[in-house]
C-alpha positions in Angstrom: -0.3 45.2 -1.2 -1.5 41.8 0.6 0.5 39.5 -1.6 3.9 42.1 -1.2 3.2 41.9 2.6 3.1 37.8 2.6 6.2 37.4 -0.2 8.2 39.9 2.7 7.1 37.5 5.5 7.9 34.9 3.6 11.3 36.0 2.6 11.9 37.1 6.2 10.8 33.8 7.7 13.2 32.3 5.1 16.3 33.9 6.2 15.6 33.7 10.2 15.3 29.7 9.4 18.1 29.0 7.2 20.1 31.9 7.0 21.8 32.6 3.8 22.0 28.9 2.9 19.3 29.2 0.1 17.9 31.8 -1.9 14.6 32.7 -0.7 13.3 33.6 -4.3 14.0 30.0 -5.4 10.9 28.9 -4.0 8.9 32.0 -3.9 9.2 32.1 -7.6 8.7 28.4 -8.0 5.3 28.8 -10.2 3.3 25.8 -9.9 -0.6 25.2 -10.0 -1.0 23.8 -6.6 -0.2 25.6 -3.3 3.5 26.2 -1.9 2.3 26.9 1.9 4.2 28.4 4.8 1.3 27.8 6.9 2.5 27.3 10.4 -0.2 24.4 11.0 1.1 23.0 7.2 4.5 23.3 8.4 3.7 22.0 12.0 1.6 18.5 10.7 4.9 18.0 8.4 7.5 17.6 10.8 5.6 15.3 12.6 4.7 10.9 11.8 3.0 8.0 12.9 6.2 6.8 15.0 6.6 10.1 17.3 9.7 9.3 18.1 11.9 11.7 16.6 11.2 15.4 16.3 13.2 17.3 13.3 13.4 20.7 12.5 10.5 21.9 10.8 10.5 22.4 6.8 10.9 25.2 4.7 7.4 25.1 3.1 4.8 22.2 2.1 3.9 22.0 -1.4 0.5 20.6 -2.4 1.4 19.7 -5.8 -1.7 19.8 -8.2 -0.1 17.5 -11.0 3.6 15.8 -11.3 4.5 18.9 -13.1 4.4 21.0 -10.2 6.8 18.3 -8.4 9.0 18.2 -11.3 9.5 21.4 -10.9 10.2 21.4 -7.7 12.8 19.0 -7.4 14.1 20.3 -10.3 14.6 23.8 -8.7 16.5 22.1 -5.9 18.7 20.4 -8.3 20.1 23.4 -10.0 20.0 25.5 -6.7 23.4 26.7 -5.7 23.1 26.4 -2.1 20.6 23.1 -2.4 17.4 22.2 -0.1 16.2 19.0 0.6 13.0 17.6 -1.1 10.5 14.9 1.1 7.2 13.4 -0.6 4.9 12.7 2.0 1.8 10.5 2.1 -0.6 10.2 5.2 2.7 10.8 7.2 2.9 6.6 8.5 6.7 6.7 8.7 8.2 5.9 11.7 11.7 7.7 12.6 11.3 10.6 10.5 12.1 9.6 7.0 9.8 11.5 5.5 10.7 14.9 7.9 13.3 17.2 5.8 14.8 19.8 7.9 14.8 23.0 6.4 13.7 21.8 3.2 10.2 21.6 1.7 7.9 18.5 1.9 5.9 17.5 -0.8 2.3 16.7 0.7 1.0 13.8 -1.7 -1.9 13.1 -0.1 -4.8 14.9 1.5 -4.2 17.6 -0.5 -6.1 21.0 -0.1 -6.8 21.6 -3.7 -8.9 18.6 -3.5 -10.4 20.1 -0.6 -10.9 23.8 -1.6 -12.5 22.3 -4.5 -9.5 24.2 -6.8 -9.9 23.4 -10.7 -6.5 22.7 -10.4 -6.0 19.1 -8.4 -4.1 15.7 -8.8 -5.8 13.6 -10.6 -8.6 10.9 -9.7 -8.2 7.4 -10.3 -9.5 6.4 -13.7 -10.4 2.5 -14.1 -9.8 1.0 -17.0 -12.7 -2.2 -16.6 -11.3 -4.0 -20.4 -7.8 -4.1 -19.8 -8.3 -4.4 -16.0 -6.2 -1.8 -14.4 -6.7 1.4 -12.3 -4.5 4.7 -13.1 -3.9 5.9 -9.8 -2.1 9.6 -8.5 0.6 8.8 -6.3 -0.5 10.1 -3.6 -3.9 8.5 -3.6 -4.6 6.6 -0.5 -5.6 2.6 -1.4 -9.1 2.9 0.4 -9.7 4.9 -2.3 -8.5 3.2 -4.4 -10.4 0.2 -3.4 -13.6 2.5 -3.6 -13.4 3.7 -7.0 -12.7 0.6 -8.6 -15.5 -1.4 -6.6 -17.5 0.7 -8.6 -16.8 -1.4 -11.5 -17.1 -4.8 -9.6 -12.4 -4.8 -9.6 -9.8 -4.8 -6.6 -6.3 -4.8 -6.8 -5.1 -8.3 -6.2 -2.8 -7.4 -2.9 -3.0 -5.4 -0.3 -1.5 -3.9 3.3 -3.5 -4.7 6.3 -4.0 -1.1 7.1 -5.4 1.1 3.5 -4.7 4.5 4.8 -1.8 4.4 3.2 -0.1 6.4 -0.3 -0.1 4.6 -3.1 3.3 5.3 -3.9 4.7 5.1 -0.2 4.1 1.3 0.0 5.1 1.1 -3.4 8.7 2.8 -3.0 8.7 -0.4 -0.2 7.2 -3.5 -0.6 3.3 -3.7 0.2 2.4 -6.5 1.9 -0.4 -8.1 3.7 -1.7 -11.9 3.8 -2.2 -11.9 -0.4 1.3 -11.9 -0.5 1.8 -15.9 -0.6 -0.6 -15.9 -3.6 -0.1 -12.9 -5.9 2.7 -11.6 -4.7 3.5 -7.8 -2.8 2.0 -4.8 -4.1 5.2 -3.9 -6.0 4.4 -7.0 -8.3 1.4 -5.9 -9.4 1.8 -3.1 -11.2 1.9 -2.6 -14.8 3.5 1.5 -15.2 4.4 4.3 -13.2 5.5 8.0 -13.9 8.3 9.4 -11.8 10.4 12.5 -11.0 14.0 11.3 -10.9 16.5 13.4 -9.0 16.7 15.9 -11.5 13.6 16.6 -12.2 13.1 14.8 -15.2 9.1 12.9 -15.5 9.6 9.8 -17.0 7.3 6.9 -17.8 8.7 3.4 -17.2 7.4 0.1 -17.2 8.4 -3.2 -18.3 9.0 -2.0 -21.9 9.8 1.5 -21.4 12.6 2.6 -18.9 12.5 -0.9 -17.4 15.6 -0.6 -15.0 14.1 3.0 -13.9 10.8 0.9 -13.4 12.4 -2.1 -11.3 14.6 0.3 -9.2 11.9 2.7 -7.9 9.9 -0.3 -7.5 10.7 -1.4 -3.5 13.5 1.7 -4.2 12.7 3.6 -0.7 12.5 6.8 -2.9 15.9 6.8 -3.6 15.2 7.1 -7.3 12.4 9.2 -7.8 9.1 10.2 -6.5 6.0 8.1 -7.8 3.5 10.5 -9.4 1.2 7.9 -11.3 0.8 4.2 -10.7 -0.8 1.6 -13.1 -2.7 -1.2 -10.5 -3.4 -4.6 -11.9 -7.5 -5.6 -10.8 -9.0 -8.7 -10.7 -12.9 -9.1 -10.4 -13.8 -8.4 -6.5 -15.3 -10.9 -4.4 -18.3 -9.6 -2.5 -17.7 -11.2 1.1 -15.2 -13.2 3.3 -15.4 -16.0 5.4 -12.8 -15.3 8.2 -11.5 -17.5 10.3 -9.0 -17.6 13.0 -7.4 -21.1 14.7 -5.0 -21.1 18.0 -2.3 -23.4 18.1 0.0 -24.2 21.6 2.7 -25.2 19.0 4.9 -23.4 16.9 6.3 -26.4 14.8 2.7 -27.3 14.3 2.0 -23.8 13.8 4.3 -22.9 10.8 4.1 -26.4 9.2 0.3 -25.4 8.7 1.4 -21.9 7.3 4.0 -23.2 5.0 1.8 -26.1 3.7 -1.3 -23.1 3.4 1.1 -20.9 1.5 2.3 -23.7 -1.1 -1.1 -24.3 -2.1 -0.6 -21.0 -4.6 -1.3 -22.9 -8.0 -3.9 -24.2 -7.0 -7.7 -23.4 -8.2 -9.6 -21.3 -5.9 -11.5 -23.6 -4.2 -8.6 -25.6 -2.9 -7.3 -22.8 -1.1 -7.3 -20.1 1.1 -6.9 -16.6 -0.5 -5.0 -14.8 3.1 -3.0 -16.4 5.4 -1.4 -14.5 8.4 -0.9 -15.1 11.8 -0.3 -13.7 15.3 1.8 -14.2 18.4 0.7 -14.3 21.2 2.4 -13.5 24.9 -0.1 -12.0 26.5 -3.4 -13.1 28.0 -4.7 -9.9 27.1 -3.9 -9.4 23.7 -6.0 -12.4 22.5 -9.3 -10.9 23.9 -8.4 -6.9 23.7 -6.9 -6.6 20.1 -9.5 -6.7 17.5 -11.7 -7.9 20.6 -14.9 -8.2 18.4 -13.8 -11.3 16.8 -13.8 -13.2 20.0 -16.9 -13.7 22.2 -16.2 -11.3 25.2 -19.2 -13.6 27.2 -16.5 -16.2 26.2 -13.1 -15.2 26.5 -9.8 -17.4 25.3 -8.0 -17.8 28.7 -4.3 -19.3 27.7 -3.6 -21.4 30.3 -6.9 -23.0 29.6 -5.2 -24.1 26.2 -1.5 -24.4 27.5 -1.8 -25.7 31.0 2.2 -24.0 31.2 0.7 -21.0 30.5 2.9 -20.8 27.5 2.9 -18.7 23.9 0.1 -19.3 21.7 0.1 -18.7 17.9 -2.6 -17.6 15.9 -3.6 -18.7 12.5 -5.6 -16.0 10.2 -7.0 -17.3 6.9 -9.5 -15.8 4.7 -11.5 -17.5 2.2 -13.6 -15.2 -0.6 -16.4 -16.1 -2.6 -19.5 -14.3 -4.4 -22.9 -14.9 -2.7 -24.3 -16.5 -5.5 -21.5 -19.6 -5.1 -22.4 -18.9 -0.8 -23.5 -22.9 -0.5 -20.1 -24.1 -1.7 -18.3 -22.2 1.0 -18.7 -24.4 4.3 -17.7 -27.6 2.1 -14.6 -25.8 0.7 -13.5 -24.7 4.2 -14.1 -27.8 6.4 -12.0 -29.4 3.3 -9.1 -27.3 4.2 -9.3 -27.1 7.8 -9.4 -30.9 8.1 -5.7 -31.3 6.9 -4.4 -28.7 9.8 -3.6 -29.1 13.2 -4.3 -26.9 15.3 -6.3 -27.2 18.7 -9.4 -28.5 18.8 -12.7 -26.5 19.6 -10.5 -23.6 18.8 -11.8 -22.6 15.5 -13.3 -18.7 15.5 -15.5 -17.7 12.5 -17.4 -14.9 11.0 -18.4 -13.4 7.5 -18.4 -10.1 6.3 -18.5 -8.2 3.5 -14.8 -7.8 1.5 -14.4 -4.2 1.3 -15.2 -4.7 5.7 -12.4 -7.4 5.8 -10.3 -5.0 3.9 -10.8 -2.1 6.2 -10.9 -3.9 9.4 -7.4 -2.2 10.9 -9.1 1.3 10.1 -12.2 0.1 12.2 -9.5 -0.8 14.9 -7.6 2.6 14.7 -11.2 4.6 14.9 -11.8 2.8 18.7 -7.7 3.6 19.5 -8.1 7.1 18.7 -11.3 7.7 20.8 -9.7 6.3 23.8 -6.4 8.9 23.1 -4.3 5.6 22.4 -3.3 6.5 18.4 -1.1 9.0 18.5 1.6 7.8 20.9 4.5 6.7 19.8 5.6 3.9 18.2 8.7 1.4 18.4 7.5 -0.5 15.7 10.0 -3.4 14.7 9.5 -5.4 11.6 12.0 -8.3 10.0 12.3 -10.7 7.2 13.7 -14.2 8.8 14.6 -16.9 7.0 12.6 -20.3 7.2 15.3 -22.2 8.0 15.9 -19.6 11.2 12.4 -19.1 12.0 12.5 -21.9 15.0 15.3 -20.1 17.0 13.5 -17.1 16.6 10.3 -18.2 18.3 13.0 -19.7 20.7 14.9 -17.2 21.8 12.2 -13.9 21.4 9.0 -14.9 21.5 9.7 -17.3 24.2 12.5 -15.6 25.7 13.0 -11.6 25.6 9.5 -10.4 25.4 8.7 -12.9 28.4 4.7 -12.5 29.2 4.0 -9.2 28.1 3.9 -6.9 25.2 2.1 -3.6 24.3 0.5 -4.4 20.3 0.6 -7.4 18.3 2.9 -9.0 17.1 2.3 -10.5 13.3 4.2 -13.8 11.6 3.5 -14.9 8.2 5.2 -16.7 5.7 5.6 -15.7 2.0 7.1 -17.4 -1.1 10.1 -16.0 -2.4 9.3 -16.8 -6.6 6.1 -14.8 -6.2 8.8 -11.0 -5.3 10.7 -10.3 -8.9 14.4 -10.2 -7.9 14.7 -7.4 -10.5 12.9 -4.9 -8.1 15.1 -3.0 -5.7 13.3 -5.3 -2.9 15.6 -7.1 -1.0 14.5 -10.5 0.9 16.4 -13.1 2.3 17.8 -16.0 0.2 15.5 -18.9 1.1 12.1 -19.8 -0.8 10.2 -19.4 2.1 10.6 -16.5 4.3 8.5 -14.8 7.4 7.6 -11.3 7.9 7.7 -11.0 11.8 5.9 -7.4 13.0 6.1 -6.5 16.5 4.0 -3.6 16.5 4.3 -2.1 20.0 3.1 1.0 21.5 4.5 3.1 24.6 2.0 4.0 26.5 2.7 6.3 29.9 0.1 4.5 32.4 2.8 4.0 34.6 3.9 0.1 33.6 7.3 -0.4 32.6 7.0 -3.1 29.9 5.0 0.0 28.1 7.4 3.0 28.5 9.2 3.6 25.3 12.6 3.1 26.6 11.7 -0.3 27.9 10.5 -1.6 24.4 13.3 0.4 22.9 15.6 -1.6 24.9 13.8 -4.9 23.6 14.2 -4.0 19.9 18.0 -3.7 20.7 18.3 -6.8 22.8 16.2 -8.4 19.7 18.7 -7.3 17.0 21.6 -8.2 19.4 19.9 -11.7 19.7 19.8 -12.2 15.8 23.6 -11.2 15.6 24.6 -13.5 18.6 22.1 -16.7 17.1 24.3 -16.2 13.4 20.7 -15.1 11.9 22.2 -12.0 10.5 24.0 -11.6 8.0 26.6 -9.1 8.6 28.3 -9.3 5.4 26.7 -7.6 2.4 26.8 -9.4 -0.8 29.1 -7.5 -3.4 26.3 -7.1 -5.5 24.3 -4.8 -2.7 25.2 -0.9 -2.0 23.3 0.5 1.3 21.0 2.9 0.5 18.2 3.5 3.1 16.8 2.2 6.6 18.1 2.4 10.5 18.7 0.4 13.5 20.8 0.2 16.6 24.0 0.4 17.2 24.3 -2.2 19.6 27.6 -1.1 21.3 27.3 2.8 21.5 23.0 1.7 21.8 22.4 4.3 19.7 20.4 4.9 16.4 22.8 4.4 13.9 21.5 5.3 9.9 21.8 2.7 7.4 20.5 1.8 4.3 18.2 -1.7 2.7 20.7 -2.8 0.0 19.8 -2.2 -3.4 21.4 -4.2 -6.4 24.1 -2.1 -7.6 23.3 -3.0 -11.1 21.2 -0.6 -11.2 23.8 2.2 -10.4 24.2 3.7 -13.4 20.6 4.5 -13.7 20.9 6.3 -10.5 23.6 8.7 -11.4 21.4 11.7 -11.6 19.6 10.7 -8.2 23.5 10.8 -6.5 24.5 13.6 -8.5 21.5 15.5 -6.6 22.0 13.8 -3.4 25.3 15.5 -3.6 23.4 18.8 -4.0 21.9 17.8 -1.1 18.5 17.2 -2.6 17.2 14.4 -1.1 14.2 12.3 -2.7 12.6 10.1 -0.8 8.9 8.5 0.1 9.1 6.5 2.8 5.2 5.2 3.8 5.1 1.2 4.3 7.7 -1.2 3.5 4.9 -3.6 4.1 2.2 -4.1 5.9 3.0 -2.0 8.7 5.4 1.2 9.1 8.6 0.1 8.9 11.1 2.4 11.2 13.3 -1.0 12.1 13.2 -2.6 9.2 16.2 -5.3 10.0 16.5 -7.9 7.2 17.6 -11.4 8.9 19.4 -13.5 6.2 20.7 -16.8 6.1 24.7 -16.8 7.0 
């Protein structure tokens, strides 16, 4: 009698939503091992993301799939539907502008699932190390802490990271994954040996290298476009047991990114003759340097800027890591002071502290713990995030860093450098044409205290007068190469100064493989897992390419 009463409430809640756009016994009937929930709290947390800046209509239903199966299904169900629903996989939710938020369709809740919780037989998989061959079998959905936690069991770590590991497997995969390995080995989406996916029509495959290699290149850095990840393979390499941090300030930015660049092209070489992390920060506000990640500076000793730049000017921020076992501990201080001598950055700036690697790792999360208790997290967040060329980096410092955000920001604001040979070109990835390029991350968030240059609309307005910059200084590219179809992203439209959807170019090369993802699209089943392009969620991801 209970289950008849739920399958007419259901059905009822069904029809009120959608009307008689899709047969409510398509999903009733679905039959899958996990949990299709239309929970109103389920529903509720699915509609919402890390950017809170968009609010869509609420799904359909949340499934929390117990195997790939179940999402094969699913998707598959859609396909064939006659009236069509869309499909979302969702990770820990760290989209931005509500990529991952399917109106009136049915989200597929990778991670945190309540099987896992309820302590169902039933349950996606956990990650299985394999310590010979050096990989790690991971669910999809698994978050990389994790990750990181199962296979520091065995003395392994995956070789790149994100700054922030609260983040789904395959979310950062369908993107990029990057953090300040990238220089060295690369972004996540070069590390990875396999992967199992549900294409568009509900097929699983397994592709790799030798199996279903243009599948396995295209959903790698894909945006979800071709399928949702269900299994991942992770390349390891034997962890180090602590980190020697180190930050340096710099007053100038050619002196500043001639140090990154020469840091970064030290890649071949052994160990000990380089640094295994480099990032860096901007910074344009006094505060910033001794409020964000505050327990790295001395607060009995704080960095006052115009103290360092008599014209009160922008300062840059070099981050480099350097990891080692404590059994090799006495070689570290030689090692360092080797590389530090052949930089330039201020004197008597040098900031340093040790900690153990799986700390380093996890230091964002320790960051996000103090935001959350002070009811700073969840608010949203204008997040802007490009790829600029090396040979365009200058006039960017130029005309934003020391123009249009003038002396005051609301977040940090990242620059790094990667190399361009350590991305494959085959993955759907795409990065601008030089072989040196910078991520620049300005990751801002509106506050309501009552200051303008932290209301939403006022760093809303900054993101467009940024993108309008890069068209007026010729650093976009406006024209799309022939060999690039638009498949997924936003940004402004800088004449109406509205949101306009478009989509990162993928090689069209690979269109044929993507027949059955477009044949569903036109079903209106939409597949897509957008967590972390990189580092950091990526709602305007802009890429700046050399005209």
């Amino acid at each position: 009698m209970a289950t008849k009463l739920l399958l007419t409430f259901a059905i009822c809640r069904l029809l009120v939503t959608v009307g008689l756009t899709l047969d409510p016994t398509e999903l009733l009937l679905l039959g899958v091992d996990g949990q299709l929930s239309f929970d109103t709290a389920d529903v509720e947390t699915a509609s919402l993301d890390f950017g809170l800046l968009t609010r869509a209509a609420p799904p359909l239903a949340v499934l929390h799939p117990a195997s790939a199966q179940d999402i094969a299904q699913l998707v598959k169900t859609a396909y064939g539907s006659n009236f069509g629903f869309t499909v979302s996989a969702r990770g820990h939710g760290h989209s931005i502008n509500g990529q991952a938020q399917p109106a009136n369709g049915v989200v597929v809740q990778m991670s945190g699932s309540k099987l896992r919780a309820s302590g169902r037989i039933r349950k996606p998989p956990e990650p299985r190390v394999w310590p010979g061959e050096r990989y790690v079998d991971v669910w999809g959905g698994e978050l990389w802490i994790d990750v990181l936690r199962s296979t520091l069991e065995y003395g392994l770590a995956p070789k790149s990271w994100t700054d922030y590991l609260y983040l789904s497997v395959g979310g950062t995969l369908s993107n990029a994954g990057i953090s300040g390995q990238a220089f060295n080995h690369g972004p996540q989406i070069s590390n990875v040996h396999e992967l199992d996916v549900v294409t568009g029509n509900g097929d699983l495959l397994t592709c790799s290298e030798e199996q279903n290699s243009e599948l396995f290149h295209a959903v790698l850095g894909g945006l979800g476009q071709f399928g949702i990840i269900t299994r991942a393979r992770i390349s390891l390499e034997p962890a180090p047991q602590k980190v020697r941090w180190i930050r340096v300030l710099y007053s100038s930015f050619w002196a500043f990114t001639r140090d990154q660049e020469y840091l970064i092209s030290l890649h071949a070489q052994p160990g000990s003759q380089k640094f295994d992390y480099v990032e860096g920060f901007v910074i344009v506000d006094e505060g910033l340097i001794n409020n964000w990640r505050s327990s790295f500076f001395s607060p009995r000793n704080p960095v006052k800027i115009s103290s360092l730049d008599p014209n009160g000017g922008v300062l840059y921020c070099l981050e480099i890591t350097k990891n080692y076992q404590e059994s090799t501990a006495s070689t570290i201080d030689k090692e360092v002071e080797s590389l530090l001598k052949k930089l330039n950055f201020i004197p008597a700036t040098v900031f340093t502290t040790d900690l153990l690697y799986v700390d380093f790792l996890d230091r964002v999360h320790k960051a996000e713990l103090k935001l959350r208790s002070k009811g700073l997290w969840e608010v949203p967040h204008p997040w802007l995030n490009l790829f600029v060329p090396k040979s365009k980096i200058a006039d960017f410092d130029k005309g934003v860093f020391k123009g249009i955000l003038g002396n005051k920001t609301s977040g940090p604001i990242l620059i790094y450098p990667m190399n361009k040979n350590k991305w494959d070109h085959r993955s759907s990835a795409v990065t601008p044409d030089e072989d040196v390029f910078y991520l620049v991350a300005l990751l801002r968030s509106a506050l309501d205290n009552g200051e303008e240059t932290h209301s939403l609309e006022y760093l809303t307005d900054q993101n467009r007068q940024i993108l309008r910059f890069c068209d007026d200084a010729g650093i976009n590219d406006k024209e799309e190469n022939e060999d690039i179809k638009l498949l997924s992203g936003s940004e402004f439209d800088t004449e109406s100064g509205k949101i306009r959807i478009w989509h990162l170019g993928i090689c069209s090369c690979k269109a044929h493989i993507t027949c059955d993802v477009i044949d569903a699209l036109d079903s209106k089943v939409f597949v897509a897992f957008p967590e972390h392009i990189c580092n950091h969620q990526q709602d305007w991801q802009h890429h700046i390419r050399k005209k």
